[in-house]
N, C-alpha and C positions, 0 to 999 in steps of 0.2 A: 233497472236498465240492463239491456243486453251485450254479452263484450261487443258483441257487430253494431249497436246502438252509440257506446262509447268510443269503441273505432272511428266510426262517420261523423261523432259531434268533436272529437278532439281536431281532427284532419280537417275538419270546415273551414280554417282559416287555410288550409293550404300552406302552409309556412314549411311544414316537414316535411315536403312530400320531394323526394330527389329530383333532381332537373336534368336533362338532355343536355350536350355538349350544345352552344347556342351554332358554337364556330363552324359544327357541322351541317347546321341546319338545311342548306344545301342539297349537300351530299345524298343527305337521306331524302330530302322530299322527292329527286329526281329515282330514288329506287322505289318509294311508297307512288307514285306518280306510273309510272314503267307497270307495277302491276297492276295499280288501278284502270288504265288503259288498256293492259291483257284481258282482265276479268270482266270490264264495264258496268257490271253494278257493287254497291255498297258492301252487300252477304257476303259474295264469295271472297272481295278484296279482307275481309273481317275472318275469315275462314281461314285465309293460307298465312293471316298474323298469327292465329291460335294453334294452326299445325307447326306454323316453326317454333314457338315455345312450347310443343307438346315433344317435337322430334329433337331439337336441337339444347335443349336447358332442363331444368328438374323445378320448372316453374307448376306445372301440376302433381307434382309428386308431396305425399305426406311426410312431412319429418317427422323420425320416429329416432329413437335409441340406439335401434339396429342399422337403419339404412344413413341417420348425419346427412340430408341432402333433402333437400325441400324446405317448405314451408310450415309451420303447425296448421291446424284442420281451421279453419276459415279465413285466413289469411289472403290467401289470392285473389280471392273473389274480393273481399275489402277492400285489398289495394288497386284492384281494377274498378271498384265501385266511385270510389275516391279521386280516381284520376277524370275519370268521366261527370263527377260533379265540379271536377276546377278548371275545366275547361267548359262546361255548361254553365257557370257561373259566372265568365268571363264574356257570355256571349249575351248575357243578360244581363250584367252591366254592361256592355256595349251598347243594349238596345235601350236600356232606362237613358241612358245619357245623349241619345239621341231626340228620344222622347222628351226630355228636359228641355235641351236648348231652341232657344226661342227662332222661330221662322227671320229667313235672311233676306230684309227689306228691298225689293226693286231699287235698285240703280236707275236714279233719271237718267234718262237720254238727255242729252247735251250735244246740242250742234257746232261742229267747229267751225271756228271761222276761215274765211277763203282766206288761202295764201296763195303769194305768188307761185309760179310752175317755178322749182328748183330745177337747177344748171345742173343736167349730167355729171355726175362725177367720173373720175379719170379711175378705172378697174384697176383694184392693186395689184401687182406683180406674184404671179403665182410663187406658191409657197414652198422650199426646198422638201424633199421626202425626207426624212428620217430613219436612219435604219433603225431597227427591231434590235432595241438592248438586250442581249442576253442576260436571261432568270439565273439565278443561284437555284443550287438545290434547297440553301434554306426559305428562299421567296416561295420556290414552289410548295414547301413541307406548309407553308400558311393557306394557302389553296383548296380547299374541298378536293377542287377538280384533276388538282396534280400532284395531292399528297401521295407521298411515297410512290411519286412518278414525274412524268414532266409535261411541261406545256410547250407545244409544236406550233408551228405556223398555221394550220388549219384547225388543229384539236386538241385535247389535254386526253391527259389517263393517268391514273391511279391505283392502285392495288390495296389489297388487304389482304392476308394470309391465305382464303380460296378462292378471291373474286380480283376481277381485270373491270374494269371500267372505265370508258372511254365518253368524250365527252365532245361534240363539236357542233359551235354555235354557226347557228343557222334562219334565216329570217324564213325559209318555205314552209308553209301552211298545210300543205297535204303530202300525203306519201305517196304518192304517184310518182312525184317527183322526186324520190328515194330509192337507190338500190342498194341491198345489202348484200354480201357473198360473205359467209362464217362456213369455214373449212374446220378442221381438226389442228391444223399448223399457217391457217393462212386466213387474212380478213381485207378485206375490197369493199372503200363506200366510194357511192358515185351519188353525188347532190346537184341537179339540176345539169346534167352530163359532164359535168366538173370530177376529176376525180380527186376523191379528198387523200383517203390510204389506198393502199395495197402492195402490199406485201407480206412475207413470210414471218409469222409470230417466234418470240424469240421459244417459248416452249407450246406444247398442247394444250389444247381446251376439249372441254366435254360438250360435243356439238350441240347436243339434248338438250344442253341446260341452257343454250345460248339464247340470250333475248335481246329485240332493243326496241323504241318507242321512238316518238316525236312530240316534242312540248313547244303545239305550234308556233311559230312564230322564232322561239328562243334557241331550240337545241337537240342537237337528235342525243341518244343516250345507247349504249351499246352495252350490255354488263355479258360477261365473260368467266368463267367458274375453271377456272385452275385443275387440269388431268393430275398433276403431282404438285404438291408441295415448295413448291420453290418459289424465291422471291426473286423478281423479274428485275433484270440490267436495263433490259429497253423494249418496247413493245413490238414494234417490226425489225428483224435481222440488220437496215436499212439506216437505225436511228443510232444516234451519241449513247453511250450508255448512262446512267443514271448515276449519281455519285452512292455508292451503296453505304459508307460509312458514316451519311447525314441522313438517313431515311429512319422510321422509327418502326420497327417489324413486332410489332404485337399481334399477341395470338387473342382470338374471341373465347368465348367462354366454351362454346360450342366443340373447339378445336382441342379443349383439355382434355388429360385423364381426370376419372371421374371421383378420383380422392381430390385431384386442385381444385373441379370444379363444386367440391363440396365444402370446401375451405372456406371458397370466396364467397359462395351463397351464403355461410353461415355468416362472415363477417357481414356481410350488405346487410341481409337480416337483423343482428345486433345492433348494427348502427342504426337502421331504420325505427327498432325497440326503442333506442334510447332517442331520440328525436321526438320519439309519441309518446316518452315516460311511461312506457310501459319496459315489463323485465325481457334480459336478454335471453340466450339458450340455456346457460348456464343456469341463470336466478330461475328459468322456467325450472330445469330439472331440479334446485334446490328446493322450488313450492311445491315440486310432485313429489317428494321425497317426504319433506314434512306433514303432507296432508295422509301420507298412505300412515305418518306416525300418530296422527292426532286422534285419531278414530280406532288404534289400536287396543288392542285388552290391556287394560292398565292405566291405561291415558287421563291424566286429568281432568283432560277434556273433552273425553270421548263423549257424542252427541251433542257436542255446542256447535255452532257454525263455526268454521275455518276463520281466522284471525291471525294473517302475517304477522302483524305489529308487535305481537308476541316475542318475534324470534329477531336478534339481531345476528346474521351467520355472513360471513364473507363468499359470496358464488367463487368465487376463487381456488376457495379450498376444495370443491368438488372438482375433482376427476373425469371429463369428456370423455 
């Protein structure tokens, strides 16, 4: 059996295979949503997933000795193999179990019996309004839509270390009935000639990169890409500012230097090893070490096949 053979048959239960924040689930569908409505077919939305793991992470890159940053040589392709068999495998148990259950019997019709015409009732007394309690910043930080930002009377927004996201629910079904104005320091929506914002952004954005969508019915989606660095008080000059010492300012992996960002791949990596019971970077470079010895002039064992079971060595004691 091949290590890609034993890769795919340990991972078949899916048990070890890391999981997506659920809490974000949201968050993210409205940005995979936003381009899929850019791009309109399947490829190209599959295209600009693999250009940002090719530009933004060391996800196709070989880990090697010299470079500590990447994956070992068939690794990525596995773990994408894999991901796409546990969600293919959930869609097929969905349809077996549909298949299964037994067809849902016609309901008699049943005629009701005439009753008398019931007495008007007396209209209850209209219902006081309530004002709009104001959110904490910790209600908002639970929020997809208003983490590490806030919710407004018409729309929420959110940040993340380059990106502005803006969020405002909306029942209109076509964008006809949508106008957007994205400036450099300035954003204008007008929904069914209602104006929702406009006003003066607290810092710049990269016009270029500005996009937004409609997810009919629900919500229009504005995402926004940060000209410098900075994490935002409040999104129009206009608004409260945001309590900045309850917000949570994490940087993505993308955002790191390329020594942290090869830290964290290695741990993810490790820990990924050991969930599959297979060896970490370490125990890799302890069996590359021992095989260049086993086959050496001298070797006891020189021309037997490779047999770990041999060696008991601590990866510990070797030297990254």
């Amino acid at each position: 059996m091949s290590a890609d053979d034993d890769y795919t048959k340990k991972k078949a239960s899916m048990e070890g295979l890391p999981k997506f924040k659920k809490s974000m689930q949201e968050r993210y569908d409205q940005a995979f949503l936003g381009i899929l409505q850019n791009e309109e077919r399947i490829e190209p939305f599959l295209d600009s997933v693999m250009s940002f793991l090719f530009r933004k992470t060391d996800f196709f890159r070989t880990l090697t000795d010299e470079s500590q940053v990447g994956f070992p040589p068939g690794v990525a392709e596995n773990m994408m193999r894999c991901y796409y068999i546990k969600y293919n495998m959930q869609v097929k148990e969905a349809e077996k179990k549909m298949a299964d259950e037994p067809p849902i019997p016609k309901a008699k019709e049943v005629t009701a019996p005439k009753e008398d015409k019931p007495k008007p009732k007396a209209k209850p007394a209209p219902l006081e309004k309530k004002s709009v309690e104001k959110l904490t910043q910790e209600q908002w930080q639970l929020e997809p839509e208003s983490h590490n930002g806030a919710k407004r009377e018409n729309y929420s927004w959110n940040q993340s270390y380059d990106d502005v996201d803006v969020t405002v629910p909306t029942s209109v079904a076509n964008t006809r009935f949508i106008k957007v104005d994205i400036k450099r320091k300035y954003l204008k929506v007008i929904i069914e000639n209602k104006t929702i914002i406009d006003g003066e952004l607290e810092h710049e954005i990269k016009t270029d990169e500005a996009t937004w969508s409609l997810e009919k019915g629900k919500s229009l989606c504005i995402s926004l890409t940060k000209a410098t660095e900075h994490w935002w008080k409040k999104l129009t000059e206009d608004e409260e500012e945001i309590d900045m010492q309850k917000i949570q300012p994490v940087r993505s992996m993308g955002d790191m230097e390329e020594g942290e960002a090869a830290v964290i791949n290695q741990l993810q990596f490790d820990e990924m090893q050991k969930r599959m019971g297979k060896p970490t970077s370490k125990e890799m470079k302890v069996h590359e070490m021992l095989k260049q010895g086993w086959d050496a002039e001298g070797s006891p064992f020189k021309g037997q096949p490779f047999d770990m079971s041999q060696f008991k060595i601590d990866p510990d004691a070797v030297q990254m």
